[in-house]
Each structure stands twice: as structure tokens, then as C-alpha cells.
C-alpha positions in Angstrom: -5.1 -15.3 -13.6 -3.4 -13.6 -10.7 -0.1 -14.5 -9.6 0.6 -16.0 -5.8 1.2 -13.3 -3.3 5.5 -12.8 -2.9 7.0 -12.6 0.5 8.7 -9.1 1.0 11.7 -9.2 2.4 12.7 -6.3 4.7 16.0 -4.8 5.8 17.1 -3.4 8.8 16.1 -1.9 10.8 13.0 -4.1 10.0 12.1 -7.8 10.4 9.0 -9.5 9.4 7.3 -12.5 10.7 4.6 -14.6 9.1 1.6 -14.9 11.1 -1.0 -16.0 7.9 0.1 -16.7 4.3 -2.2 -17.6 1.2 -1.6 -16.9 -2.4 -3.5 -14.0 -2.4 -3.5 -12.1 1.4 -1.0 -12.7 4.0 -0.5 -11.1 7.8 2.8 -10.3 9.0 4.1 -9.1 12.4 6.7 -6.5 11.5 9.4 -5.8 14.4 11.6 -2.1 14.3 15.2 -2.9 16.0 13.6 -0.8 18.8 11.7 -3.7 20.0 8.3 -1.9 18.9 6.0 -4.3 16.4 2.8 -4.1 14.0 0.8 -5.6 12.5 0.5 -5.8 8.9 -2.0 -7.3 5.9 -1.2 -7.5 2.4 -3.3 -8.5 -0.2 -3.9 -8.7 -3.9 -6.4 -6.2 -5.3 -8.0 -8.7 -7.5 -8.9 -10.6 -5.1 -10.0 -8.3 -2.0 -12.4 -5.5 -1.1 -10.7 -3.5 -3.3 -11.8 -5.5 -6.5 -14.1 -3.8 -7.8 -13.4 -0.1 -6.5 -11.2 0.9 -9.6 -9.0 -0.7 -12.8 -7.1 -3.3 -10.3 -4.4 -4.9 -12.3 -3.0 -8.5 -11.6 -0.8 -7.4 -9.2 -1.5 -4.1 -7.0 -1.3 -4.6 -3.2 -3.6 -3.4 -0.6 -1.4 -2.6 2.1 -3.3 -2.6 5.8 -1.3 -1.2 9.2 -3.5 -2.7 11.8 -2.2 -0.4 14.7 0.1 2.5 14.9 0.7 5.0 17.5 1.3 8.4 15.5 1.7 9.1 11.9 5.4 9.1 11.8 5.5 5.6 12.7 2.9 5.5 10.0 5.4 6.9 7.7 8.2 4.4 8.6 6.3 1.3 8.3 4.6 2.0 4.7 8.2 3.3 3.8 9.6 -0.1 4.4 6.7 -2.0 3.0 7.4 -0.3 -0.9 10.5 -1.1 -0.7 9.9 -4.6 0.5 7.3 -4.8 -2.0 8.6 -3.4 -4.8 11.9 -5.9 -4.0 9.5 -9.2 -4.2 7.0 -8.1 -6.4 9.0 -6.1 -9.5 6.1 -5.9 -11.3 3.6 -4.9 -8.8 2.0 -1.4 -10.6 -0.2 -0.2 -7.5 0.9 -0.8 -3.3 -2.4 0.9 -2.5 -3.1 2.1 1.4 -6.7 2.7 1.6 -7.8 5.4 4.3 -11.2 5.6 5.7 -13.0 9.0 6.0 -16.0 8.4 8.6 -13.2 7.2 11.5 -9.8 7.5 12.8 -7.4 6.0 11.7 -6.0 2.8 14.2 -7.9 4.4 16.9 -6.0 7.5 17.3 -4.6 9.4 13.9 -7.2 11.4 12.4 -7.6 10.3 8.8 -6.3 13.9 7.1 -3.3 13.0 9.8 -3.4 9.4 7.8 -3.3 10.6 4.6 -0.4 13.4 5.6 1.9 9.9 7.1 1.1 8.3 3.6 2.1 10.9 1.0 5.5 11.4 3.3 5.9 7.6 2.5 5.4 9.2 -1.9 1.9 7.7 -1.5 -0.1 10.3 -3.7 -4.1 10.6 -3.2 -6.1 9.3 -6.5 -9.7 8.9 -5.7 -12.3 7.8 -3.5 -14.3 5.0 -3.8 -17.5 3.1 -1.7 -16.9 0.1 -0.5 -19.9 -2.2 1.1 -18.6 -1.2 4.5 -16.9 2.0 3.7 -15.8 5.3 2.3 -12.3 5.1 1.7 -9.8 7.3 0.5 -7.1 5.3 -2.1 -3.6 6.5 -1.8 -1.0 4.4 -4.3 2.7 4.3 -4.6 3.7 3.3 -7.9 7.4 3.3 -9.3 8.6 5.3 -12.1 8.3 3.0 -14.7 4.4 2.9 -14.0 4.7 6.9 -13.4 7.3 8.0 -16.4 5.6 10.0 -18.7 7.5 10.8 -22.6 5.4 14.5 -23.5 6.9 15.3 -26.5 4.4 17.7 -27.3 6.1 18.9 -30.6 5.7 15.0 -31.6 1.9 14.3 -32.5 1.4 10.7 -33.9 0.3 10.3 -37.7 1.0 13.5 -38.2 
């Protein structure tokens, strides 16, 4: 069973706009204070291309920027996407931003330029996968209860 998709909420200097919603994708038109707007997609792993690409669990997010015009903007917007995100959606273990090798990136940002913008926004790479339409690079932002790590390594179990 996978859980409706949440509305994020964002904060300034962000607003968001619905332009589709469904319980598992929606499309949002996100506005900077600066006037300048995107275009967004979110939508649950389980239920998108991403499916069967790796482990998906009930509630990772595929997060696709339909049009930027550098990587920094790149940056800003998946930046206030987690935090929107992880805000609606406290139990989201994967926002996954898929970056495809064989073309730029939104017309203009190379895709090692693509990655780069991601991992500024703590997306870290973790594997590649083939899609039916595409090679694409998976980049995830996870938060640190997903990421936190006890190595004890003086502590073996059963021993």
C-alpha cells in the first residue's frame, strides 16, 4: 500500500502553486520572490519510472525540475524542495533526483554540471540504473535518521 502523495509546503522566499495533483504524482509551479518560476513534478517511487530501478520504499520521492537556467538555480530549488518534503512527508526515506547521462540537463546544464547543483543541495550519487527510455544517474537526499550509523566496532553481537 502506498500512502497519498503530501503537499509540501514551502517558505519564503518560495511559493508553490498546484498545477496537477493525484495520490501518487503531482506538478507544481514554484515562484522565487524574484518573480522567476519552475516547474516541478513529484512523484512516488512505487508508483513511477523509478519502480523497478532499485529497493523503492513506500515513500521515496522522485523529484523532476522541468526547466532551469544554471545549476545554482538548480541548487536553490532542490534545496527548498527537501525541506518542503521532508516538512509534509516525515517519513519519506529517499527524495531521489534522477540525472540523465546521454543529454543535458533542461536544455542547457551539462549533466556532470547537474549532478555538481545536486550534491550542493546534500544530494549524494548512489547508482545508475536503465530505465526503458534512459540511463539515469540516481542522486538521493535522505535525512539522518535514514543515514545515522551506530559502529561500535568493539560491540560484535552474540559475542
Amino acid at each position: 500500500m502506498v500512502d497519498p502523495l503530501v503537499l509540501p509546503r514551502f517558505d519564503e522566499p518560495w511559493s508553490a502553486e498546484i498545477l496537477s495533483w493525484s495520490d501518487s504524482k503531482g506538478r507544481l509551479r514554484l515562484r522565487h520572490n524574484t518573480g522567476r518560476t519552475v516547474s516541478i513534478e513529484l512523484q512516488r517511487c512505487a508508483r513511477g519510472r523509478l519502480r523497478h530501478s532499485y529497493p523503492v520504499a513506500a515513500h521515496d520521492i522522485e523529484v523532476r525540475v522541468l526547466a532551469v537556467n544554471s545549476a545554482e538555480e538548480l541548487t536553490a530549488i532542490l534545496r527548498a524542495v527537501v525541506v518542503g518534503i521532508r516538512e509534509a512527508e516525515p517519513s519519506c526515506r529517499k527524495i531521489v533526483y534522477a540525472v540523465g547521462w546521454n543529454e543535458a540537463q533542461h536544455g542547457t546544464i551539462s549533466a556532470l554540471a547537474t549532478v555538481a547543483a545536486a550534491e550542493a543541495a546534500n544530494f549524494r550519487y548512489v547508482v545508475d540504473v536503465d530505465i526503458a527510455d534512459a540511463e539515469l544517474g540516481l542522486l538521493v537526499a535522505e535525512p539522518a535518521w535514514v543515514t545515522a550509523v551506530d559502529i561500535d566496532l568493539g560491540d560484535v553481537l552474540g559475542s
